[in-house]
C-alpha positions in Angstrom: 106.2 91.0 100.0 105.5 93.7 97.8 104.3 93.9 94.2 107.3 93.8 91.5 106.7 95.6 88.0 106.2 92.3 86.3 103.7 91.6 88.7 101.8 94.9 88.5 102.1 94.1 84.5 101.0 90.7 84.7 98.3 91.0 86.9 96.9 94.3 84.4 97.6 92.2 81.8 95.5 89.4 83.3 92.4 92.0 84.1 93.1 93.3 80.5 92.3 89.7 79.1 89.0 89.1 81.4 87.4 92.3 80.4 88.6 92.0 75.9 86.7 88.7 77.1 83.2 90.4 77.2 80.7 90.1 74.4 79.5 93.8 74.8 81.3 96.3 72.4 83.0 98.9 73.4 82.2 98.4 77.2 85.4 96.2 77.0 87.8 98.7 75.4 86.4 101.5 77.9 87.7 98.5 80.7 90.5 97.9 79.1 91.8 101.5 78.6 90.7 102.1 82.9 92.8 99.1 83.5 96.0 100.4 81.5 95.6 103.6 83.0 95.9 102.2 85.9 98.6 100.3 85.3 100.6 102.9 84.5 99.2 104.9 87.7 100.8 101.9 89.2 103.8 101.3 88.1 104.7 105.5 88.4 104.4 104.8 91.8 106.1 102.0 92.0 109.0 104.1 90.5 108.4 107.1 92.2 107.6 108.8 89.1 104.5 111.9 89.6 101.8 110.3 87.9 100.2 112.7 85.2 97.0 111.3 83.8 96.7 113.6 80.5 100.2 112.5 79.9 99.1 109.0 80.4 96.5 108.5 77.8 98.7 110.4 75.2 100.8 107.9 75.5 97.9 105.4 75.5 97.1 106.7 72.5 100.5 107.4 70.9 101.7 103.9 71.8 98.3 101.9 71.2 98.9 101.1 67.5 96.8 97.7 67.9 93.6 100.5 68.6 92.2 100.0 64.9 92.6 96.2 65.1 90.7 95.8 68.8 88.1 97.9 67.2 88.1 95.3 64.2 87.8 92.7 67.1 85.2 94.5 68.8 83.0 95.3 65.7 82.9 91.2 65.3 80.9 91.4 68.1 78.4 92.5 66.8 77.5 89.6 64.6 75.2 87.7 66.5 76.4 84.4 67.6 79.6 83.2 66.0 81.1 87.2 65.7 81.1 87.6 69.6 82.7 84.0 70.0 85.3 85.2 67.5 85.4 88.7 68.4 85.9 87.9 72.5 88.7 85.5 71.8 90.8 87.9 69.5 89.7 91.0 71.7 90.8 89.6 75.0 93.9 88.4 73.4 94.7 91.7 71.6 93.8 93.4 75.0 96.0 91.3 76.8 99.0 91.9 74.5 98.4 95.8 74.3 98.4 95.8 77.8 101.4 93.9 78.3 103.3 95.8 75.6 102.6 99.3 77.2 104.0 98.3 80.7 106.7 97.1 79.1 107.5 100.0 77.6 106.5 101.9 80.5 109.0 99.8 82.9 111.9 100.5 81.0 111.5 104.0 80.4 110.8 104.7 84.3 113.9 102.1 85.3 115.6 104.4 83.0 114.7 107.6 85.1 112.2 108.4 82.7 109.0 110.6 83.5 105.7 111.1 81.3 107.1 113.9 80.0 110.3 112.9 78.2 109.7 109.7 76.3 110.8 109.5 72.5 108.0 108.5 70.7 110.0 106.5 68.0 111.9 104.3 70.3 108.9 103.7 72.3 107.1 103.1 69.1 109.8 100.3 68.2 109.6 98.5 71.9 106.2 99.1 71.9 105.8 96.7 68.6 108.5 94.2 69.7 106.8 93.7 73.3 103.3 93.4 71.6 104.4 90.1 70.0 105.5 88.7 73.0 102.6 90.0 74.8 100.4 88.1 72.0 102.1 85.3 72.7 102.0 85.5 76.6 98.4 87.1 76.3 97.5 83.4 74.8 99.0 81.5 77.2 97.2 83.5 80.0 93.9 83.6 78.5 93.6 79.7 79.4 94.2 80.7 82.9 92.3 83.3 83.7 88.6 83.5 83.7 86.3 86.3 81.9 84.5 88.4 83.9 80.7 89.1 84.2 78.9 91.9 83.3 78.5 92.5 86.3 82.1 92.6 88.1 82.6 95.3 84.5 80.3 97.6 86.2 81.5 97.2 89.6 85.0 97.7 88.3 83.7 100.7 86.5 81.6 102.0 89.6 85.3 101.2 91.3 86.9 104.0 89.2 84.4 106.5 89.8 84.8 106.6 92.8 88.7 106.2 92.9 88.6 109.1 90.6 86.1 111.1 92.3 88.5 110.7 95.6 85.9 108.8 97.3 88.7 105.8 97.1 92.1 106.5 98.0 95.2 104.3 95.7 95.3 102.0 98.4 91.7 101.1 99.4 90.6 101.2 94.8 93.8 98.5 94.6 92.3 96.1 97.4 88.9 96.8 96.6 89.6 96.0 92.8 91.8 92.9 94.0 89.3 92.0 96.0 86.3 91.9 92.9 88.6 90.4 90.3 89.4 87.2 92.8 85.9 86.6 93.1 
């Protein structure tokens, strides 16, 4: 059976949570930001949209308005004891909902024969916002479910990307190998 868009969004959204789980700052939004560019690599294909990775993280970082506030959630972790606690809960939440919120927005624009090129910023802005409250919400839910990752499976993941990027990996084998590491 193959993946739907929801799938591909949940799943993300589920990797998103795991890594805004770790108690090391800023090695969880560097995971998070692989995983949503990823996501979107992901669901481009699944539309049959080219997949343009500079016009990817523009809109990662045109769309991410939630940025300043997982950087507030990551600088808790910094606090020794208590901050990561605090900070990994909201962080993996916050990551969660962001990631959520950008496929969403991402799935409708390419249902709607969109490309990377030709999304309006304002309306995406707009659905952006509206589908990071549900993803909040969702992101909640899911973080009971799904368990945080080690250190360790963050730097495999991250070895992962190298060498997807590098073209050591092709789509297919990073996907099963990443599936593969996340399932334990």
């Amino acid at each position: 059976m193959s993946e739907t868009s929801q799938d591909i969004i949940r799943n993300h959204m589920y990797w998103a949570i795991g890594a805004g789980s770790l108690p090391l700052p800023l090695i969880d939004l560097a995971a998070v930001t692989g995983i949503q560019l990823d996501m979107l690599k992901q669901l481009s294909r699944h539309y049959g949209v080219p997949y343009q990775e500079e016009q990817a993280k523009s809109w990662l970082s045109a769309l991410s308005a939630s940025l300043l506030s997982r950087l507030g959630a990551n600088a808790l972790k910094l606090i020794p004891g208590i901050g990561s606690i605090l900070g990994g809960v909201s962080m993996a939440v916050l990551s969660g909902a962001s990631t959520y919120a950008l496929g969403q927005v991402a799935r409708e624009h390419f249902e709607g024969r969109g490309s990377f090129e030709d999304l309006n910023l304002d309306e995406a802005q707009a659905r952006y916002t509206a589908a990071y409250e549900d993803g909040k919400r969702v992101a909640r839910s899911a973080k009971a479910e799904a368990p945080a990752p080690s250190a360790d499976t963050v730097s495999k993941l991250e070895r992962l990307d190298a060498l997807h990027r590098d073209g050591v990996l092709t789509d297919a084998e990073f996907t099963a190998a990443k599936a593969r590491l996340l399932q334990g």
